[in-house]
Structure formats: structure tokens, C-alpha cells
N, C-alpha and C positions, 0 to 999 in steps of 0.2 A: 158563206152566210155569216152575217155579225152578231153581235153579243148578244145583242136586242132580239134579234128573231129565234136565236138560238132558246135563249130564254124562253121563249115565249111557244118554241117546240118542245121544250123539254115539261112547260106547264101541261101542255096538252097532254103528253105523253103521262104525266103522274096522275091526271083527271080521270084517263083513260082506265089505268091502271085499276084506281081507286072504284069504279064502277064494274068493273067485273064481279060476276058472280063467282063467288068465294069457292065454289068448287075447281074453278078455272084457274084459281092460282091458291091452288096447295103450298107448291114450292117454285121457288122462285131464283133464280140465276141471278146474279149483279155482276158486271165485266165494268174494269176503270175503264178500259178502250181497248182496240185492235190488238196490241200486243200482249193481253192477258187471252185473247181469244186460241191458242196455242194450247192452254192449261185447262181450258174448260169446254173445247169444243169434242172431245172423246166423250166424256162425262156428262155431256149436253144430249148429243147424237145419243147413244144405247140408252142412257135412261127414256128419251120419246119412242124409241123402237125396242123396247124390251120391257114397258110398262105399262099403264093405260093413264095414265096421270097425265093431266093438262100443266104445262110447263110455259113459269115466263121469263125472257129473257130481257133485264135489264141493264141497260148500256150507254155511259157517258161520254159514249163516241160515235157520232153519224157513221162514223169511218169502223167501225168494229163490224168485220163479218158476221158475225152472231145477230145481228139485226136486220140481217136481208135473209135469215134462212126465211124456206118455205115449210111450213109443216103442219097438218090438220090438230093437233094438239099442242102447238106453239103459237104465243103471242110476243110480241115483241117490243120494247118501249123503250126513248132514246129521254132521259131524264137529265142529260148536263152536269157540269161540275160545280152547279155554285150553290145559291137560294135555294130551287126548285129539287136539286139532292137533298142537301140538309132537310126541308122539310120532307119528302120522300123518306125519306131513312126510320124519320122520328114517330111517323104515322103509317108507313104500310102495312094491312094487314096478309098473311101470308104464315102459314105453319112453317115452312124451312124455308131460310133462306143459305144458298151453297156462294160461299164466292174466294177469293184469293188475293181479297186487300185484308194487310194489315193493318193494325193500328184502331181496331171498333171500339168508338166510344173514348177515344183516346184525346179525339181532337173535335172537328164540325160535325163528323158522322157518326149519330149516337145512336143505341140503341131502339126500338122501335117501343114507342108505349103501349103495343099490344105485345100479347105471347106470344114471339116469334122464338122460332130454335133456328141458332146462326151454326153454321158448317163450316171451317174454313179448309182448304184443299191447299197445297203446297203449289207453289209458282216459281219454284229452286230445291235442287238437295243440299244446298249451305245450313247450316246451324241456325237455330233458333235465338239464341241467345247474344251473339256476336254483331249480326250482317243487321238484324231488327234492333229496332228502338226497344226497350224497356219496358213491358208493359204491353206488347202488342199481341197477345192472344189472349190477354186478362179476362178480358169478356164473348168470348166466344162459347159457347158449351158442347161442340164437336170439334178433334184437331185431327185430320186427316193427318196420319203420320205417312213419307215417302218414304221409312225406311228406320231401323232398329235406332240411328242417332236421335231420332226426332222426338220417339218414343223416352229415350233417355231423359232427353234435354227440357223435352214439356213437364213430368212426369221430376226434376231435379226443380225447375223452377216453382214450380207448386211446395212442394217442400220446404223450401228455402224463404220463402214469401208466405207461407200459411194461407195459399191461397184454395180456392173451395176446388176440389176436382172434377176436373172435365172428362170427357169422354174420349178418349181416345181410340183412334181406330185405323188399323196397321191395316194401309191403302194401299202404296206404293205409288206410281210417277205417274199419271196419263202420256205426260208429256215425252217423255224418254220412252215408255212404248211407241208410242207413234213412229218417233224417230227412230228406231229399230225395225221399225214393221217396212215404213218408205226405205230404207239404206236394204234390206233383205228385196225390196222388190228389183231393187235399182241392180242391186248384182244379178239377180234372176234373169233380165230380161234386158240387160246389157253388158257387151262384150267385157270385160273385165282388161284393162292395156295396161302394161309396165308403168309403174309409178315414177312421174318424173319429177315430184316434189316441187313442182314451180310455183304451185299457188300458195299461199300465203293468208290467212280471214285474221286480222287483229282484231278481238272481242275484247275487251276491257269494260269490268265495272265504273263506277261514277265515283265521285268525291272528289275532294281537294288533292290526294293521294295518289288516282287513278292518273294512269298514264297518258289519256289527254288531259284531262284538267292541267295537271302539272309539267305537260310541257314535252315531256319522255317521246312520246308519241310523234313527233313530227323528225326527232333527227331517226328515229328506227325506221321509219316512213321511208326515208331517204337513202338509208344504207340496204335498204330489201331492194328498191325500186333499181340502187345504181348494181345493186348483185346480178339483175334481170328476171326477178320473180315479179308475179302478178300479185299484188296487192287488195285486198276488199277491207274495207274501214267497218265497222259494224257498231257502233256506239250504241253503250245504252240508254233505252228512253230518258231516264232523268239527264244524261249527258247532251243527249238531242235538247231540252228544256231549259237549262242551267249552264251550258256552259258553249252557249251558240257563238262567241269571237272566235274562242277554241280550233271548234270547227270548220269554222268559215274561211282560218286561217292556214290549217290544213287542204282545206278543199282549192282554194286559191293558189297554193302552191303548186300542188299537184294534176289538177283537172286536165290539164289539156297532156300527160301524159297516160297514155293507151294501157297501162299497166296497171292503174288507180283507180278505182271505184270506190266510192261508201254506199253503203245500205242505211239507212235511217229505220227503214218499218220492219219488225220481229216478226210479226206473221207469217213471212214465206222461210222456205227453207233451203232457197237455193244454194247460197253461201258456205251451208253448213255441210251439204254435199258436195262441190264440186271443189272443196278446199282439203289441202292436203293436212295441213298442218295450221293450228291455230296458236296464237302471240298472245296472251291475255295478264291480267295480275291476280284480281280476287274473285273474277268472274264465278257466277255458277254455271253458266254456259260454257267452259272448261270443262267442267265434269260431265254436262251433256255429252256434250264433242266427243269425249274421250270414252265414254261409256255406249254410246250409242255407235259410233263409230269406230270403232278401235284404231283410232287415228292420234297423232304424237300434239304432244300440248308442250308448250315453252311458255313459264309461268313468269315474269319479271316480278325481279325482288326489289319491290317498293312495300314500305308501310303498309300492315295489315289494316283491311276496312274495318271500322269498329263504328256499329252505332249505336249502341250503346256502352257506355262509360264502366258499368256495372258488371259486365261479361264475366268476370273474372268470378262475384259469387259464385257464379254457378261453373263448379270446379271439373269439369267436361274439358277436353281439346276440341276446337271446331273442328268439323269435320275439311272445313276447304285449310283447314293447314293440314291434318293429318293424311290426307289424301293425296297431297303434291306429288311426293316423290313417288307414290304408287302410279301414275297415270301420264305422268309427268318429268321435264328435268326443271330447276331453276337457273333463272341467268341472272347475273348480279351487274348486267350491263357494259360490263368491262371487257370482256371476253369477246372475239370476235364472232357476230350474230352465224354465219355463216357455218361455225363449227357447231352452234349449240345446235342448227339443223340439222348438221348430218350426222351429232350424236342423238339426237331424238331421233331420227328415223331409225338410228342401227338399235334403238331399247325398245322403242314401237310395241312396250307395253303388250307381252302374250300371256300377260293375267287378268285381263280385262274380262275376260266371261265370270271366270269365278266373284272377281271384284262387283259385278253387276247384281248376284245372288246376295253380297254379301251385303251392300247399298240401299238396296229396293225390295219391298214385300211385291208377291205378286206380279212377278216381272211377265211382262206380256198379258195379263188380263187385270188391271187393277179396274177400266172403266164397268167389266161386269161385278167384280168387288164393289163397287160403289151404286148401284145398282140394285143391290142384295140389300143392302144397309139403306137406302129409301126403301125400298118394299116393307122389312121389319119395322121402320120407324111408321108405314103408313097400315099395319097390321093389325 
């Protein structure tokens, strides 16, 4: 579909919206696209089946699951990323709206000129302060915290900025339950075989720094592949967007050999299961992996992600530096790749249960915690 009709669905979609009767949409779901649908589809599901509230689910991606559920108290609405958002944004009426973009009000997406109360959920256990721009929970007035840093770090920047205090409220992960819940069925109800360590998932963050962007990624590509492990690429969305020769470069190299795969879309969870061991640098999905999995992570030490400049006020350690060596070993690239595997398998991290307690509120039921906290807000 091209810009023109896209647009021109996405008009429909915010008309649509706009003529609902105001009890139909209380509260309201926003998804950027498909691979945010991962962080909101727990927290979607139990609040329609564990509440009586008519819920709508708004989405700037034809391609986001979250827009083909079926549900007698869900509607659904595909809005776009451009014109037809911004104005959306700045006119919906809706008492809550829940979503897991950052940055509200910061840039095109501004606040709504009616009284909406905005929620925003976690889409990473990374820092607040560090991986985010400046300024990106500023206007929000709910912060679903995933876990005692988050509570820290919102709760430090408020301080520091004399900024008005929001609400905070100690959630925990949707996301990393899930993925605990699928990896417990998966041992359940299949045979469990001797680990042969051959697969291999490189997840890397995005930026200049990030190990495709910067190049890293294509000679480790080569030395996994000439070792005889099975390879899956898994970039991240802004990576998929911004840094498409990159890839196209890697994928050219490698495609026609049987050990190479990329993943481009986050929404499934294959990769993350059927991989032994994950390659990454400042990823959040490292600490998934390693938390939800109790499977060995190998962190490359390239430049820490910073996006914002400012981090350092807020006189906090991120949690994805303070966390490496607990989940984790670092490789400084020099060392041959082949041992840092077979020392990550032999530390294979046996403190990962406790580390999980100590990470996350509400480990294993945060989507009914979230659930609780609409019903009071609608009391």
C-alpha cells in the first residue's frame, strides 16, 4: 500500500475513533508497530478478560498483531506515522491512554488538549536515564516501573530537574514473564537433549557504536560461521531503518550459506528459543535472554550507548553496565571468539533465579498488577 492510501486509512481510522461513544474508549492502547506488540499484548489480553472496559487498540502499523485481534470489547485502529498521528495525538479524547513510546510531547507527538492521563509501560529493563534522550518521561503522569532501578532513576531525575512528580508504580516486565512462561512450557513438553552450543543469535543495539553500524559485526559473522555454528542476525528495528547498506552488506555476504539467517521482525520468539547463546553489546535483549533463559550472553566491548549527553547528572550506574558481569562475560574482541564461548558456557550464570527477584517487581504476574491499577484508576 503507498503513502497516499496509507494516509488516507489512517484518516479513516482517527474519524472512526473520534466518533465512538466515550464509554467505548475509556482507555486506550497506542503501539508504534509490530515489534512493540511483544510489551503490550499481556497487558492488552487480561485487562479485556479480567475487566469489563471497552478497550482501544491504536496502531501505526497494518502489520502489528494488536490490530487483527478479535474481541467483543476491542476496537481497533490503524492511525500511521505522519499528519493523521500528530493530529490524533493532539485531539483524542480517551481518560487513559497506556503505551511504550517514549519521548511524549518531546517532539510531533504532543500531548492531547483534552484530559487524558498518559501510562507509559517499560519496552526494556535498560536505564532510564542513559539508553533514553533527556526528557523522555517528562510528561507522562504514570511510569510503570520494571523493577527497583527504574523506580531509582525516575524518582532521581525528578529531583535533579525539579520536576512535578509522577506516579509511579512498581509493575514489573510483561515481557520477560511471557518469555518465562513460553521457555517453562518448552522444557515441559519437550525432551530436554545435551547442549551442543552451535547456535549462535547476534542481538545488538543500534547507533553509530553498535556493532553493525560500525562494521564489527560482519568480520564476527565470519569467524562464527568458518567455527561451524549456526548463525541468526537479529538487528534492531531502528537498525532495520537506518542502517539498511549495513545490512544488505551482511546479508550479501552470507545468504547463500545454510548457517546464516537474519530475523528482521521482534514479534516472534523463535530465535530467542532455539539459540544457545547470544553476541550482543548494549542490547536490552541481553538481559531478556539471560533472564528469561538462563542462557550465556557474550557482551562486546564497544562504546557505551548514550542518548542522552546528560546521563551523568543523574549520578545512578546503568543498570546494563552494572549487570554485564552478573549474566554475562565481556569480550574485548581480541581474544579468540571460540574461547569466550566455551567460557561463557562453563559460568552459565547459576544466579540468574535470584538475579530475576532482584530486577523485576512481580515476576510472573505483573499483567494482573496492571490490571489492579486500571480498575482503581476506574473506581
Amino acid at each position: 500500500m503507498n503513502k497516499i492510501l496509507k494516509e488516507i486509512k489512517a484518516l479513516s481510522g482517527a474519524i472512526e475513533f473520534n466518533y465512538l461513544p466515550k464509554q467505548k474508549r475509556q482507555i486506550t492502547f497506542y503501539s508504534e508497530g509490530k515489534n512493540y506488540w511483544p510489551h503490550l499484548e499481556g497487558l492488552l489480553k487480561t485487562t479485556l478478560n479480567k475487566t469489563d472496559k471497552f478497550i482501544c487498540y491504536v496502531s501505526s502499523d497494518l502489520g502489528d498483531p494488536g490490530i487483527k485481534i478479535k474481541h467483543p470489547k476491542l476496537k481497533t485502529f490503524f492511525i500511521g506515522k505522519f499528519l493523521v498521528r500528530n493530529y490524533f495525538f493532539q485531539n483524542m479524547e480517551t481518560d487513559v491512554m497506556v503505551t511504550t513510546m517514549p519521548d511524549l510531547h518531546q517532539y510531533q507527538l504532543k500531548r492531547s488538549h483534552h484530559n487524558v492521563h498518559y501510562i507509559y509501560v517499560q519496552h526494556s529493563l535498560v536505564s532510564l536515564h542513559s539508553v533514553y534522550r533527556h526528557g523522555a518521561f517528562d510528561y507522562y503522569d504514570t511510569i510503570c516501573a520494571a523493577g527497583p532501578h527504574h523506580v531509582k532513576e525516575i524518582e532521581a531525575i525528578e529531583k535533579k530537574y525539579s520536576l512535578a512528580k509522577k506516579k509511579i508504580i512498581k509493575l514489573g516486565y510483561s515481557r520477560l514473564d511471557n518469555l518465562i512462561k513460553i521457555n517453562k512450557k518448552i522444557l515441559k513438553y519437550e525432551k530436554k537433549q545435551k547442549q551442543s552450543y552451535k547456535q549462535i543469535l547476534i542481538a545488538p543495539s543500534w547507533g553509530p557504536n553498535a556493532i553493525i553500524e560500525s562494521g564489527f559485526c560482519k568480520n564476527l559473522t565470519e569467524k562464527l560461521l568458518n567455527l561451524g555454528y549456526a548463525v541468526i542476525l537479529r538487528p534492531h528495528p531502528q537498525t532495520v531503518k537506518f542502517a539498511k547498506n549495513e545490512l544488505r552488506e551482511i546479508h550479501d555476504r552470507y545468504k547463500n550459506n545454510p548457517l546464516f539467517s537474519i530475523e528482521e521482525s521482534l514479534e516472534g520468539n523463535e530465535s530467542l528459543l532455539k539459540s544457545d547463546i547470544m553476541i550482543s553489546d548494549w542490547s536490552g535483549a541481553a538481559i531478556e535472554f539471560a533472564l528469561a533463559f538462563d542462557k550465556p550472553v557474550i557482551f562486546c566491548k564497544v562504546p557505551q550507548k548514550i542518548n542522552n549527553i546528560n546521563y551523568k547528572d543523574i549520578q545512578i550506574e546503568p543498570i546494563e553496565v552494572s549487570i554485564r558481569n552478573k549474566i554475562g562475560l565481556i569480550w574485548d574482541g581480541l581474544s579468540p571468539i571460540d574461547n569466550m564461548i566455551k567460557l561463557s558456557i562453563k559460568k552459565n550464570n547459576n544466579n540468574l533465579s535470584t538475579l530475576k527477584e532482584n530486577y523485576c517487581f512481580n515476576l510472573g504476574f505483573s499483567d494482573d498488577v496492571f490490571v489492579e491499577i486500571l480498575k482503581k484508576k476506574f473506581s
